[in-house]
LOTOR-510898 format. One record per residue: x negated, y, z negated of N, C-alpha, C, O, CB in turn; residue in three letters. Coordinates in Angstrom, 2 decimals, always signed. Glycine has a CB too. Layout:
BEGIN
- neast	nnorth	nup	caeast	canorth	caup	ceast	cnorth	cup	oeast	onorth	oup	cbeast	cbnorth	cbup	code
- X	Y	Z	X	Y	Z	X	Y	Z	X	Y	Z	X	Y	Z	ALA
...
REM end
This chain:
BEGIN
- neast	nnorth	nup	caeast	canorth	caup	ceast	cnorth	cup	oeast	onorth	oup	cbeast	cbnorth	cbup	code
- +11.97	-22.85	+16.64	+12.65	-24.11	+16.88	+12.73	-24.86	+15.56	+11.69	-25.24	+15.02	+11.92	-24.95	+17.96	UNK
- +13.88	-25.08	+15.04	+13.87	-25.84	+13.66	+13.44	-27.52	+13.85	+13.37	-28.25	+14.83	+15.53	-25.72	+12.97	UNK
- +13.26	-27.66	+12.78	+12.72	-28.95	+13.14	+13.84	-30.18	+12.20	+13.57	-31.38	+12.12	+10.84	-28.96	+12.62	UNK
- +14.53	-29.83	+11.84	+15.47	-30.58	+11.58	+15.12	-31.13	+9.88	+14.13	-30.72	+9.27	+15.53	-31.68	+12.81	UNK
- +15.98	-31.96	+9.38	+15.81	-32.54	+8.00	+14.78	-33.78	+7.82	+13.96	-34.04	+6.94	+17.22	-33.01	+7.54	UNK
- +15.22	-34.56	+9.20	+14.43	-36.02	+9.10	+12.64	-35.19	+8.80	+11.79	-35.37	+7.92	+14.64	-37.25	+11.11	UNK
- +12.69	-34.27	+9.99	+10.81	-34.01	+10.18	+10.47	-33.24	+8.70	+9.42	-33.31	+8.07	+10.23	-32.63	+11.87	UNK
- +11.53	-32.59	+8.40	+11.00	-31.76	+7.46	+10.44	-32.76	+6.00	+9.50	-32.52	+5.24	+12.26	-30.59	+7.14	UNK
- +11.48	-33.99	+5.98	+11.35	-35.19	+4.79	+9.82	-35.60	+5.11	+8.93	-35.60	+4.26	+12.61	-36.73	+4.99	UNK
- +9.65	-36.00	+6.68	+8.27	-36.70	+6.97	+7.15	-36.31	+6.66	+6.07	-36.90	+6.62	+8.02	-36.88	+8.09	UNK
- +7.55	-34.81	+6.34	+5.91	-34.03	+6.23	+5.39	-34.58	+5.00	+6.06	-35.17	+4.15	+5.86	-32.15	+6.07	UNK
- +4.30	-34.36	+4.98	+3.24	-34.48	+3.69	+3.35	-32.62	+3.14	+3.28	-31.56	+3.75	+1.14	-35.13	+4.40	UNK
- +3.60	-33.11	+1.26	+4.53	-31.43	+0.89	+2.90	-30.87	+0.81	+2.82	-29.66	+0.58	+5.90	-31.19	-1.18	UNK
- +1.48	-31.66	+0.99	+0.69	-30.45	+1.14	-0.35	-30.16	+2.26	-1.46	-29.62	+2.19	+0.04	-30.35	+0.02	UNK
- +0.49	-30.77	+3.52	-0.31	-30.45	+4.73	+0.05	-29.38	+5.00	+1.20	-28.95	+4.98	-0.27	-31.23	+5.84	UNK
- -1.22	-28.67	+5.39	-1.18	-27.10	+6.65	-0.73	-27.07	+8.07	-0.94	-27.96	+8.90	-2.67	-26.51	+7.01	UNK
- -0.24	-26.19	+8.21	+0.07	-26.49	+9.63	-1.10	-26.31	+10.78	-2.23	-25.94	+10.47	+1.21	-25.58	+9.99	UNK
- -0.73	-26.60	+12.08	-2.24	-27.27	+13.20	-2.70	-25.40	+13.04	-3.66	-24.91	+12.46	-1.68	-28.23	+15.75	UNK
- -1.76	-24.81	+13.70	-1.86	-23.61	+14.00	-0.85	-22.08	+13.25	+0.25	-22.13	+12.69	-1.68	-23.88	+15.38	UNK
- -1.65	-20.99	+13.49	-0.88	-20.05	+12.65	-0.83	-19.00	+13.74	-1.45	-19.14	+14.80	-1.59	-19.57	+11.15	UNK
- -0.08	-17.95	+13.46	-0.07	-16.20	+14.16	-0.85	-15.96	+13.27	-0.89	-16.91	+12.49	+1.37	-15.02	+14.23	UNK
- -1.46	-15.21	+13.00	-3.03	-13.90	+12.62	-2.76	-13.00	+13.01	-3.78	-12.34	+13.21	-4.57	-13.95	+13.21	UNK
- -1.24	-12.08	+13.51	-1.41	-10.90	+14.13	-0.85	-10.55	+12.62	-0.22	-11.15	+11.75	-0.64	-10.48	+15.71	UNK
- -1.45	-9.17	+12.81	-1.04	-8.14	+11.51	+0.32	-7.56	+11.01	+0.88	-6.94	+11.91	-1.69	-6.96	+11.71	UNK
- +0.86	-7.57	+10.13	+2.12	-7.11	+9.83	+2.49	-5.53	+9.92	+1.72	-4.58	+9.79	+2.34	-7.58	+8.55	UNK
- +3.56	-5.51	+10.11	+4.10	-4.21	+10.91	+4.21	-3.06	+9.98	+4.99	-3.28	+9.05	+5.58	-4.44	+11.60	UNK
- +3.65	-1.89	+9.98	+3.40	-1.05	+8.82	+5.03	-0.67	+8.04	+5.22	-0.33	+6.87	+2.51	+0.43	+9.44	UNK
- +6.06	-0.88	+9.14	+7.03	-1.26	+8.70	+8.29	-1.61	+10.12	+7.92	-1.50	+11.29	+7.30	-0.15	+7.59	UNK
- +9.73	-2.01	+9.78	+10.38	-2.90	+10.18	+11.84	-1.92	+10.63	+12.63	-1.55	+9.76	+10.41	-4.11	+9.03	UNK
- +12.00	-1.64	+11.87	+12.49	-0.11	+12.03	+13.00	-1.12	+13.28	+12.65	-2.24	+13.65	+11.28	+1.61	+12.18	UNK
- +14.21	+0.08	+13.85	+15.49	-0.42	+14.39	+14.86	+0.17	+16.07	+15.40	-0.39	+17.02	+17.23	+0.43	+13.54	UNK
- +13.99	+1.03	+16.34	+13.71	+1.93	+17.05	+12.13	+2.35	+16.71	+11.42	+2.44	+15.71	+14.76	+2.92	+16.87	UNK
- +12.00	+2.56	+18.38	+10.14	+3.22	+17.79	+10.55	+4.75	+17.20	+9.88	+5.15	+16.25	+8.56	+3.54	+19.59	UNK
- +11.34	+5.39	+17.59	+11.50	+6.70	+16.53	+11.88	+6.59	+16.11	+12.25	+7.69	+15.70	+11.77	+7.70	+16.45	UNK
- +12.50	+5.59	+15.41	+12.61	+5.87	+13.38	+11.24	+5.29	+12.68	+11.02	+5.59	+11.50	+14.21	+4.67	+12.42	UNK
- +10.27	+4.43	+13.46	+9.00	+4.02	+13.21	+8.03	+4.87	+13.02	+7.18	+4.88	+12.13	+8.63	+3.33	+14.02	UNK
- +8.26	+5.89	+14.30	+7.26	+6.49	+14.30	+7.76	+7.97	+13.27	+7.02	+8.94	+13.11	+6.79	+6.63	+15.90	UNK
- +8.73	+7.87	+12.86	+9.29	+8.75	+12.00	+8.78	+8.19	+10.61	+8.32	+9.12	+9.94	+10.89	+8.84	+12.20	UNK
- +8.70	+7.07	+10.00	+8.24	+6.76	+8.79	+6.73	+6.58	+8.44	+6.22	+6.49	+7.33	+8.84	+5.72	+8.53	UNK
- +5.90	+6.57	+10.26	+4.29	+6.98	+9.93	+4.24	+8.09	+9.73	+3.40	+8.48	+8.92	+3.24	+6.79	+10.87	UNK
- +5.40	+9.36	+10.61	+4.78	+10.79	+10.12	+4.90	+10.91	+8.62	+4.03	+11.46	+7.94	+5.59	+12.12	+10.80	UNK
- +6.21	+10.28	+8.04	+6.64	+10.57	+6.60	+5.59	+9.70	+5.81	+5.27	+10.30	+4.78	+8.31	+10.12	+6.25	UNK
- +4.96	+8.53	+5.93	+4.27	+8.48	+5.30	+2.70	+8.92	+4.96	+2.08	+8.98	+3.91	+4.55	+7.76	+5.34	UNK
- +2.33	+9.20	+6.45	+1.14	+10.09	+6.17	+1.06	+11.95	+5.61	+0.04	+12.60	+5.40	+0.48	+9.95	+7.57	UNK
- +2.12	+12.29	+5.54	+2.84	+13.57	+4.94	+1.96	+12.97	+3.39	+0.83	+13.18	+2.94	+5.08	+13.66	+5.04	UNK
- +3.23	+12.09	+2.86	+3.12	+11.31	+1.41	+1.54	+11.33	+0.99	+1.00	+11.87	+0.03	+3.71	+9.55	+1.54	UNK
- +1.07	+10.68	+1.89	-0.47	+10.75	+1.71	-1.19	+11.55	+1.60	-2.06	+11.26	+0.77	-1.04	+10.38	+2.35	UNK
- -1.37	+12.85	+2.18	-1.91	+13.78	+2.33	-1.63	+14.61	+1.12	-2.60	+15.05	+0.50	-1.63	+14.21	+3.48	UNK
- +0.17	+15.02	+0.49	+0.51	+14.94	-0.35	-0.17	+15.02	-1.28	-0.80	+15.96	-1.77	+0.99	+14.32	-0.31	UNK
- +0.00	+13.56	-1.67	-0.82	+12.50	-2.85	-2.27	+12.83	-2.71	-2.62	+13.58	-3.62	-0.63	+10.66	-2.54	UNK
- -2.97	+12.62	-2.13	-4.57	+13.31	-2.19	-4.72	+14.24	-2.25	-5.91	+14.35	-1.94	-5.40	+13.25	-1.39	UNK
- -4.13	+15.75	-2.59	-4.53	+17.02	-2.84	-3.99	+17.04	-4.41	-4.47	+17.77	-5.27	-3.89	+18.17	-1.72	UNK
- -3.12	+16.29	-4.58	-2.61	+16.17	-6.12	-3.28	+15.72	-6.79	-3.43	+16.23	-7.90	-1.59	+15.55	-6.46	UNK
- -4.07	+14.44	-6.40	-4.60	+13.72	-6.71	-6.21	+14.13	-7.14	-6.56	+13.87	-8.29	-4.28	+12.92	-5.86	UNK
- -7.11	+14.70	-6.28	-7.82	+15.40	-6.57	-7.56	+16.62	-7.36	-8.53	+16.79	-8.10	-8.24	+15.52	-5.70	UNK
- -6.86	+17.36	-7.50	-6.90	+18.95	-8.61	-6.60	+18.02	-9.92	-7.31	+18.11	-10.92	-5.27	+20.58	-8.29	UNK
- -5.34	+16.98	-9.81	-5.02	+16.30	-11.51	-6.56	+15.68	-11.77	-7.02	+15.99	-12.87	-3.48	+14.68	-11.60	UNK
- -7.32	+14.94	-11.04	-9.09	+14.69	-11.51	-9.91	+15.80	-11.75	-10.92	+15.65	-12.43	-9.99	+13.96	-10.38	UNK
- -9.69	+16.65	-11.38	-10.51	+18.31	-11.54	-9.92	+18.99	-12.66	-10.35	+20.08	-13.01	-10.28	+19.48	-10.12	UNK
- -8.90	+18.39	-13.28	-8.69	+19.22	-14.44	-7.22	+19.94	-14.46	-6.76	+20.44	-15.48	-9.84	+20.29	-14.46	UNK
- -6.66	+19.92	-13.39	-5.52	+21.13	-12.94	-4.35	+20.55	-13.28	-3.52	+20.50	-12.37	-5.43	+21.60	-11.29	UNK
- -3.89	+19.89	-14.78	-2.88	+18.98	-15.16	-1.24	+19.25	-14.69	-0.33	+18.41	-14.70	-2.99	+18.95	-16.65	UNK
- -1.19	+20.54	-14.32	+0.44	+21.38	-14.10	+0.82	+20.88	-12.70	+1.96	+21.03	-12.25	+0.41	+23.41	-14.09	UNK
- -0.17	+20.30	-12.02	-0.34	+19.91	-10.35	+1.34	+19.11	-10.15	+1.80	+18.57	-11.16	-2.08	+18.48	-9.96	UNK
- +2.13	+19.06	-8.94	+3.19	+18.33	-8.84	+2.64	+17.20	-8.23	+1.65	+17.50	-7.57	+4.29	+18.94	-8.18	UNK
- +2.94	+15.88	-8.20	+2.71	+14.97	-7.53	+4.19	+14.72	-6.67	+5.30	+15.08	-7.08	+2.14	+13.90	-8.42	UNK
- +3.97	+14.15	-5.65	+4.71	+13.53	-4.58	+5.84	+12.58	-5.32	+5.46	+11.76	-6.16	+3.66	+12.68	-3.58	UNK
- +7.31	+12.72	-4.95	+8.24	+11.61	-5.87	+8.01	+10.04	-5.46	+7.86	+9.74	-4.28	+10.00	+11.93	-5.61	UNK
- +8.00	+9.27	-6.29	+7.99	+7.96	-6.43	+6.71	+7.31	-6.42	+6.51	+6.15	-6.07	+8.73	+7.46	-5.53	UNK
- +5.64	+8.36	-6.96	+4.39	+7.86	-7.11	+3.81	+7.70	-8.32	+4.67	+7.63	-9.20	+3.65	+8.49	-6.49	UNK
- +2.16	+7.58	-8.91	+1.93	+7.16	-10.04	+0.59	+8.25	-9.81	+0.19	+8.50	-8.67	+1.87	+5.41	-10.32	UNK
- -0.10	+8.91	-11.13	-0.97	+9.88	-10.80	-2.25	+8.75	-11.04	-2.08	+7.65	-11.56	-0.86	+11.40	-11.77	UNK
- -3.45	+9.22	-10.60	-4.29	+8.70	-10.60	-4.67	+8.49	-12.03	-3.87	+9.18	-12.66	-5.00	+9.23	-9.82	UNK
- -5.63	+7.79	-13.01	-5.80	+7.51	-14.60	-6.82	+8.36	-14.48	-7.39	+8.67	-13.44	-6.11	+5.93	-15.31	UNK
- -7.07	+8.77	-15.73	-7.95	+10.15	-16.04	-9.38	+8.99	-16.69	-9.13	+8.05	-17.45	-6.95	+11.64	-17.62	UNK
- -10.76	+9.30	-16.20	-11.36	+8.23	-17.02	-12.43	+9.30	-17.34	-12.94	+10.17	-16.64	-11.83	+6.65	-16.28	UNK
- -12.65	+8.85	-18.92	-13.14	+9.73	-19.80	-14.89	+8.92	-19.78	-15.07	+7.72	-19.60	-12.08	+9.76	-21.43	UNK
- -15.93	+9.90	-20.01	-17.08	+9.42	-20.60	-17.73	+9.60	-21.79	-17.86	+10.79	-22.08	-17.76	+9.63	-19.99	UNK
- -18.30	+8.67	-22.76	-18.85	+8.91	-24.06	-20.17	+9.90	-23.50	-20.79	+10.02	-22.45	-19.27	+7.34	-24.97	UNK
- -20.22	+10.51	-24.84	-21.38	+11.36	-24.82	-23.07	+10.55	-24.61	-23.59	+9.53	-25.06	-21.24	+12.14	-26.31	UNK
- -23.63	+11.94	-23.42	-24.43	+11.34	-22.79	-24.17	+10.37	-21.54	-25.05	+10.08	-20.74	-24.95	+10.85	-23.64	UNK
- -23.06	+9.96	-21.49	-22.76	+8.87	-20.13	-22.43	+10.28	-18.82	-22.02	+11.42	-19.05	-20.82	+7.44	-20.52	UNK
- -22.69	+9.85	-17.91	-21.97	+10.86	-16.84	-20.67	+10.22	-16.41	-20.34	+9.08	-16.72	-22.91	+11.14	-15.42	UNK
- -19.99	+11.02	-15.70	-18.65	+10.92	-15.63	-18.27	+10.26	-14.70	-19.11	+10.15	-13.80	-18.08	+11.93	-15.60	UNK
- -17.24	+9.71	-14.52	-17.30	+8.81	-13.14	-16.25	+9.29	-12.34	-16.09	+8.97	-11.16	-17.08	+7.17	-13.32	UNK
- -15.43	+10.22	-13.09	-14.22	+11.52	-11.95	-14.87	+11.86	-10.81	-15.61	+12.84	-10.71	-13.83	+13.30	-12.64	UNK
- -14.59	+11.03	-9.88	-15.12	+12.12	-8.76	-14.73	+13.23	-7.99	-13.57	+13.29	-7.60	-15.39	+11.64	-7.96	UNK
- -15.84	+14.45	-7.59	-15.21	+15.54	-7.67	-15.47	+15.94	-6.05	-15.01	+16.99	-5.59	-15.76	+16.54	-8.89	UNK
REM end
């Protein structure tokens, strides 16, 4: 329900409002539950994906393909004597 120009002037620009929604946002915003439930299968694919890549490129296995439109995990190195913090 809009509240028009006059109410919107009346407000105080840094009061909160009385009440809010708290329900969680939608993993995404789909026309249909099967194209929804089509972009959880595709994205947990992606995921699964991404974590087998993700682990061999930390193990050493640099030739590994990663999944398109992603970023590989950062390689973190330890000085001598430190142990490593790659987990394996």
């Amino acid at each position: 329900m809009p509240l028009g120009v006059k109410k919107i002037v009346a407000q105080h620009p840094h009061a909160k409002p009385e009440a809010t929604k708290n329900s969680p946002a939608p993993q995404c915003h789909a026309s249909s539950r099967e194209r929804r439930q089509a972009y959880i299968r595709q994205y947990r694919a992606f995921l699964d994906e991404y974590r087998v890549s993700s682990r061999e490129w930390l193990n050493g296995l640099f030739n590994v393909e990663f999944p398109l439109f992603c970023f590989r995990p950062p390689l973190i190195y330890a000085t001598r004597g430190e142990p490593s913090i790659v987990p394996t």
